[in-house]
C-alpha positions as a printed Julia matrix, in Angstrom:
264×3 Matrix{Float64}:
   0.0     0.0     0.0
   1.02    3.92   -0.23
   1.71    4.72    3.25
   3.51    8.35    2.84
   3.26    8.43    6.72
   6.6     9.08    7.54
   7.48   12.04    6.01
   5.99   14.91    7.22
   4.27   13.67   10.12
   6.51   10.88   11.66
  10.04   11.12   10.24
  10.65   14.93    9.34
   8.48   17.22   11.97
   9.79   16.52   15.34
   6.68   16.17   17.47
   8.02   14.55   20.35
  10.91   16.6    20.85
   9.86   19.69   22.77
  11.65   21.58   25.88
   9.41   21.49   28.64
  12.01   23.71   30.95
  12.63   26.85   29.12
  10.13   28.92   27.44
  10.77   29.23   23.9
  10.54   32.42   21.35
   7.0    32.95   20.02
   6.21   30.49   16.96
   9.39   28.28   18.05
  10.54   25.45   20.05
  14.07   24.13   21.69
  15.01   20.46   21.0
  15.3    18.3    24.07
  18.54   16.71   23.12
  19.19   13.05   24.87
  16.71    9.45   24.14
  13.2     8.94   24.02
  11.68    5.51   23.69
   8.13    5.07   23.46
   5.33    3.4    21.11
   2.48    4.53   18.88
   0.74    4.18   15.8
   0.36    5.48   12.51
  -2.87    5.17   10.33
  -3.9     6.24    6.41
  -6.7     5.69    4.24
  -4.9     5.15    1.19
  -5.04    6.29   -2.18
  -5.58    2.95   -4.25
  -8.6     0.87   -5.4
  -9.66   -1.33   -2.45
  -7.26    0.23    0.18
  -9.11    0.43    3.26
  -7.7     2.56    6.54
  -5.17    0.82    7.84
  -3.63    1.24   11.6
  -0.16   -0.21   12.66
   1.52   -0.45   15.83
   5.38    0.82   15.68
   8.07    1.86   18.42
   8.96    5.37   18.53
  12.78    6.25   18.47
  13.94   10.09   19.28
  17.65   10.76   19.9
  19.08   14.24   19.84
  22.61   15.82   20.52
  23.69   19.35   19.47
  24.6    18.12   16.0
  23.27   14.93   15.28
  19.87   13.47   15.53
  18.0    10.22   14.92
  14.36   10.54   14.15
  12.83    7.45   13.5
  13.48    6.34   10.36
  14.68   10.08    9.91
  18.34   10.87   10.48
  20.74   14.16    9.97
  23.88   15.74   10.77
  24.08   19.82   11.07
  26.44   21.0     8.58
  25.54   24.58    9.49
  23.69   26.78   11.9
  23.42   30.16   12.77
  20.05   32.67   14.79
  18.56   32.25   11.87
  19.66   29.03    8.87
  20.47   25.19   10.24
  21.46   23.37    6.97
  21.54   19.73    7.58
  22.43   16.38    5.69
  19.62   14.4     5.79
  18.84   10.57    5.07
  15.17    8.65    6.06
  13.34    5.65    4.76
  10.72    6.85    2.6
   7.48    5.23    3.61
   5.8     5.08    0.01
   4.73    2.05   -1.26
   2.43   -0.42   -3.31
   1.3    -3.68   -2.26
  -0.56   -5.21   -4.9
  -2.06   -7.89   -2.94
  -3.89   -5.19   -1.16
  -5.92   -4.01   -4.45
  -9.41   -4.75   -4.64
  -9.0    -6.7    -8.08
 -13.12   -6.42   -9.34
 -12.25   -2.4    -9.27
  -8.96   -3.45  -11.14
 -10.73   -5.24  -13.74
 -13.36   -2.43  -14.28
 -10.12   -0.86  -15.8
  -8.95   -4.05  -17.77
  -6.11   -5.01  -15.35
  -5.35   -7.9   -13.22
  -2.98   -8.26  -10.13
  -0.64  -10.74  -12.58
  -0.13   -7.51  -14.63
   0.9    -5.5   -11.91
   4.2    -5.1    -9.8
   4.88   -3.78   -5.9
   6.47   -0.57   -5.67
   8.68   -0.5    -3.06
  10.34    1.72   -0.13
  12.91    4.15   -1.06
  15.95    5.1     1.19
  16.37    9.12    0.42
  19.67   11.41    0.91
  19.3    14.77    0.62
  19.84   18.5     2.31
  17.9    20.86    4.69
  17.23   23.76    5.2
  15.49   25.53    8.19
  14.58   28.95    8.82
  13.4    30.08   11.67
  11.21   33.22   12.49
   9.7    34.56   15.07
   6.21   33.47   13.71
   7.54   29.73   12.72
   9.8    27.77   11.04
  10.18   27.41    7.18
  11.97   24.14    5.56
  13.13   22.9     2.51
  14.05   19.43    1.77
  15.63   18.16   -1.57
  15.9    14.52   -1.6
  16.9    11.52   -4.44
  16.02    8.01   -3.69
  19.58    6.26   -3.72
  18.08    2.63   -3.15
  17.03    2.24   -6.26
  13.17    2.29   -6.09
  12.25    5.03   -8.39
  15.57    6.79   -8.27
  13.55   10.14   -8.11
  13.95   13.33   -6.5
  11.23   15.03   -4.1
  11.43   18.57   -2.96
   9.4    19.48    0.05
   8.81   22.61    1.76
   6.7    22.95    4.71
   5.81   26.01    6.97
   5.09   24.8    10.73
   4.06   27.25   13.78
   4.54   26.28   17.27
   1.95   27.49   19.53
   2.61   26.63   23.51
  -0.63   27.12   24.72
   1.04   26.35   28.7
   3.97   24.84   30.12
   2.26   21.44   28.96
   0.17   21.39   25.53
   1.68   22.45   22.35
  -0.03   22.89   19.22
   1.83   22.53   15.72
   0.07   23.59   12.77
   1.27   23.04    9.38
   1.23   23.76    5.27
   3.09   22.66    2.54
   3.64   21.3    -0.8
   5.3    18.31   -2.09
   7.15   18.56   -5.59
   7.73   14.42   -7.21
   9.95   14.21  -10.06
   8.98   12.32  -13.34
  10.64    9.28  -12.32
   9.42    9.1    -8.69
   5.85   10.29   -9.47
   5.59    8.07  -12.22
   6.8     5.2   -10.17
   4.33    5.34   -7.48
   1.31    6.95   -9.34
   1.65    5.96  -13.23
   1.73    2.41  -14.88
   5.23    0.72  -15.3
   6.44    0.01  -18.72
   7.1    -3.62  -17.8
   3.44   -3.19  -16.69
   2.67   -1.83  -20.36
   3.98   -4.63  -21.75
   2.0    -7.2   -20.32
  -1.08   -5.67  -21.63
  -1.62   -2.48  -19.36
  -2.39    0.68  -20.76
   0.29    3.12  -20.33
  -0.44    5.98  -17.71
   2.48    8.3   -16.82
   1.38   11.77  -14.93
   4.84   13.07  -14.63
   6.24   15.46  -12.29
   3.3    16.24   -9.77
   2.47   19.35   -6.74
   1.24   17.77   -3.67
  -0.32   20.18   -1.58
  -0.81   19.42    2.05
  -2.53   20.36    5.84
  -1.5    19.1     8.99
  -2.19   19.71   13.3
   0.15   18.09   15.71
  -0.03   18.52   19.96
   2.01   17.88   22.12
   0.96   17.13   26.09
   3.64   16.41   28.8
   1.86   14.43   31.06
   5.08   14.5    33.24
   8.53   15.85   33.04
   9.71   12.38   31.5
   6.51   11.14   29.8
   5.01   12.71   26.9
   1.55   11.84   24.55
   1.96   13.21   21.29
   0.05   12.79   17.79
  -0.78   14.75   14.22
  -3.16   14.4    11.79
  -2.44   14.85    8.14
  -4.55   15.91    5.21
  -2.84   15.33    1.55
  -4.4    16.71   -1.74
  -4.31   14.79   -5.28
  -4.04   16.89   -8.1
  -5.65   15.59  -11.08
  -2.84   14.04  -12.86
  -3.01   11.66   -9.74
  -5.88   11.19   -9.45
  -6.5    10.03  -13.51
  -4.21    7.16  -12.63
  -5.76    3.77  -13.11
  -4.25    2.14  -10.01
  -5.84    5.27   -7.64
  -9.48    5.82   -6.79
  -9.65    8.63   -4.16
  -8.74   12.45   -4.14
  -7.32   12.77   -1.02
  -4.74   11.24    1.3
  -5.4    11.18    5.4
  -2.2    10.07    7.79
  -2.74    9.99   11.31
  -0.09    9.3    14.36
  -0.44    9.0    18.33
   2.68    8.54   20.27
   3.58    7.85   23.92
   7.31    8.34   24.66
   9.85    8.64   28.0
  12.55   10.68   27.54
  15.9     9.24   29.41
């Protein structure tokens, strides 16, 4: 299945990494460098013909110094920094993929195409730079990323604008916006028909680069200094060129995560 979870929810937006000791600027946070364990779970209701929502359980990795963090499936190392730019190296495990055991195969057929026709998509493992700029009403990023595991061997840009509003010493609110920019070769590798799919009978379906608008909330509550509940809910967009695609029946994308951690 396409579970684009990780991203911007789990692996790139640090929601379980907030100070809880020193008051931050307006529309910004401090990390709270050391571990965090914990466990949670992520949910989406998928994009392709028979998906259903799916919810999975998963443990819930944080690990911060000044310079180096681990995030997940989300890692980087701060190459620069300064009040207002961090540039970092970044590398995650790119939660995208397609299952095609998982496809309802009477919608499938409605389109002339059977599951023998068809082939998984799988994972990609990205490297990549970012950049962060913080103001003092939020934080603007940029990530540029190429898939160097050799899934689609695509690039993805994504930029994101995320506020942090401390409503008290405990609850934290994190609303966010941004847009997602696929390359040919990644968007046609997840959305679009292969061409070793083509040439077992499919018709050919490539959308090409695609814009991938997207909403999200995260909170944060410390229910003690150690222990923390955290969760965000994410709301993605299809454009059309998407949403044409013969393997995809729905217009929009929801992720959802809920996370209780300990900090060490």
């Amino acid at each position: 299945m396409l579970r684009n979870i990780g991203l911007t929810i789990i692996l790139c937006i640090p929601f379980t990494t907030f100070a809880n000791d020193d008051k931050p600027p307006k529309g910004q946070i401090y990390k709270a460098q050391g571990l965090s364990l914990g466990i949670g779970a992520v949910g989406s209701s998928g994009i392709y013909v028979g998906e259903k929502t799916e919810i999975t359980p998963i443990p819930v990795i944080s690990y911060e110094t000044e310079h180096f963090f681990i995030r997940g499936l989300y890692a980087g190392v701060e190459l620069y920094k300064n009040n207002l730019l961090t540039v970092n190296a970044i590398t995650n495990i790119n939660m995208m993929n397609l299952d095609i055991d998982n496809l309802s195969k009477e919608k499938l057929a409605a389109n002339n195409i059977s599951t023998s026709q068809l082939e998984d998509r799988e994972r990609s493992v990205d490297l990549g730079i970012e950049s962060i700029v913080r103001l003092p009403y939020g934080l603007f990023s940029l990530q540029a990323v190429n898939d160097i595991g050799g899934a689609s061997d695509g690039a993805e840009l994504r930029f994101n604008y995320q506020y942090f509003w401390r409503i008290n010493p405990k609850v934290t609110l994190m609303p966010n916006v941004g847009i997602d920019w696929l390359s040919d070769k990644r968007a046609n590798y997840y959305y679009g028909i292969l061409d070793s799919e083509v040439s077992r009978g499919v018709v050919a379906y490539k959308p090409n680069h695609v814009f991938i608008p997207h909403l999200s909330l995260g909170a944060s509550y410390a229910l003690t200094d150690k222990v923390k509940l955290s969760g965000a809910a994410m709301q993605k967009f299809l454009p059309n060129k998407v949403q044409d695609g013969p393997l995809v029946d729905k217009s929009k994308l929801t992720n959802f995560y809920m996370a209780l951690t300990y900090k060490f």
